[in-house]
C-alpha positions in Angstrom: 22.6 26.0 -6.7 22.3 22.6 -8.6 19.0 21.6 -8.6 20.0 17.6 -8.5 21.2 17.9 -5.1 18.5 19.2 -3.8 16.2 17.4 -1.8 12.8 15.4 -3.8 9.7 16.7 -2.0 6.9 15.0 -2.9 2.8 16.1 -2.6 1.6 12.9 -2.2 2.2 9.9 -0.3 2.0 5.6 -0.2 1.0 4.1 2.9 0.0 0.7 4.0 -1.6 -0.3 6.8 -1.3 -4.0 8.2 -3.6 -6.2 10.7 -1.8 -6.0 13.8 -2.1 -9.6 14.4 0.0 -11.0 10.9 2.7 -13.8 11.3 5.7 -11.5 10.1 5.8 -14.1 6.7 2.1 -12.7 6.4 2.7 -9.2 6.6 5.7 -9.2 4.2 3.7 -11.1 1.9 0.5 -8.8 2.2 2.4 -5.6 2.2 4.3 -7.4 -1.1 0.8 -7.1 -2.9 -0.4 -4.7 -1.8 2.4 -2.4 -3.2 2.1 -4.2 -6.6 -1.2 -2.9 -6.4 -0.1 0.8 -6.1 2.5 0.3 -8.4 0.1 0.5 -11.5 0.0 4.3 -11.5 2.8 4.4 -14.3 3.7 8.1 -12.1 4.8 6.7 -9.1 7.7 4.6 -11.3 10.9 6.6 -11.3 14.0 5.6 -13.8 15.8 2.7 -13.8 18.7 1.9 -11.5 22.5 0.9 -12.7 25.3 0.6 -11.0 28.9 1.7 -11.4 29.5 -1.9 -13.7 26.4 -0.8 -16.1 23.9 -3.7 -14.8 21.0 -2.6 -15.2 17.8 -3.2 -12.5 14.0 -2.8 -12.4 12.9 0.9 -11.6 10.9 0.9 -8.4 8.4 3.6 -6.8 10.2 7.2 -6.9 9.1 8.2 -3.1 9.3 6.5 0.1 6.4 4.1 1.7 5.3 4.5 5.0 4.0 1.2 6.7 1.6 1.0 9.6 -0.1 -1.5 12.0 -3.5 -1.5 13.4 -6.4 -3.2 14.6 -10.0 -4.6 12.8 -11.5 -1.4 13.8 -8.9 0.9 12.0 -9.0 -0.8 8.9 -12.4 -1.0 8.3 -12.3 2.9 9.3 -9.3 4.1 6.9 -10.8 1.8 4.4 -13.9 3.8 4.6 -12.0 7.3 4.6 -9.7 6.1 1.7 -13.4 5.3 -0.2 -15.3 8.3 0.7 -11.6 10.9 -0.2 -11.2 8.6 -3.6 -7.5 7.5 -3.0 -6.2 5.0 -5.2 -6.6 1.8 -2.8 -5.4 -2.1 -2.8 -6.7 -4.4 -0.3 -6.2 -7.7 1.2 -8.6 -10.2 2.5 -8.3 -12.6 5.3 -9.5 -15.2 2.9 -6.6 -14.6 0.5 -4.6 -16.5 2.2 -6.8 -19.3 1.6 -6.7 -19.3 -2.2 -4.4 -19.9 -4.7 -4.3 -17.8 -7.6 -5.5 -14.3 -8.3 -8.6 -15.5 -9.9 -9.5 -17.0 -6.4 -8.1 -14.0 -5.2 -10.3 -11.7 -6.9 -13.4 -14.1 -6.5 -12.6 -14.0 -2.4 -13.2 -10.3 -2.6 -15.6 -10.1 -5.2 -17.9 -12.5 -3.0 -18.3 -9.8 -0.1 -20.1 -6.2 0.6 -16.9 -3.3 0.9 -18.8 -2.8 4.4 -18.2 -6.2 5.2 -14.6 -6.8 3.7 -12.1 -8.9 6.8 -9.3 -6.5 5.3 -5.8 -7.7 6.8 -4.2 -5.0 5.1 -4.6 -1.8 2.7 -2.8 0.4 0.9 -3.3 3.8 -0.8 -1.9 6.6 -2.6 -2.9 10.3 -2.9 -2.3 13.5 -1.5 0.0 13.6 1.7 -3.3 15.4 3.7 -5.2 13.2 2.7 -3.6 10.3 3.5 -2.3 11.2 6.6 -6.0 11.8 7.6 -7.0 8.4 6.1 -4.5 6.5 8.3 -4.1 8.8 11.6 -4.2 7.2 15.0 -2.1 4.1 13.4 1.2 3.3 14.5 4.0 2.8 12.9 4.1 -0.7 11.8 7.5 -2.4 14.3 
């Protein structure tokens, strides 16, 4: 059997987790970031695409993101997991939306105790298992 028509299975997983209470311009705008984050690990990037006319466009991340929605308490709770199992991890801060610039960015985060982060959103990457315990009782972002 050809092996490129077989399905891609892949071990690990990319999942982000949004406040429930973001403006939908808020969510697509933390969720935005928060996969830039994630897409620093140079082995989540697959090949570039082209189409049938030879244009050529940006590679993206080779496996599917899965997005979910969730109160205060169950970010500060997979935030702690994700910690604790050592995923690869982005967050977002309630006072990011305040500043500017990624310096202010960085300095809004940099200014508060992990324990004591107001995370709107996370994201992480790492084995499926773990993940999937990181993030369970979430829902599926709507």
């Amino acid at each position: 059997m050809d092996d490129t028509l077989e399905p891609i299975r892949f071990d690990t997983k990319v999942a982000v987790l949004l406040h429930e209470d973001l403006a939908p311009w808020q969510a697509l705008n933390v969720t935005a970031f928060l996969i830039s984050g994630i897409a620093t690990d140079k082995d989540l990037i697959g090949d570039p695409y082209e189409d049938a006319d030879g244009t050529e466009y940006l590679p993206m991340i080779r496996q599917p993101i899965v997005v979910f929605a969730g109160d205060s308490a169950q970010l500060k709770a997979a935030h702690a997991k994700a910690v604790v199992r050592d995923l690869a991890t982005a967050v977002y801060t309630r006072e990011m939306f305040a500043t500017g610039n990624d310096r202010d960015n960085r300095a809004a985060v940099r200014a508060v105790g992990r324990d004591d982060l107001d995370l709107v959103g996370i994201a992480v990457h790492g084995p499926r298992n773990g993940v999937d315990k990181t993030f369970k009782g979430a829902s599926l972002h709507p």
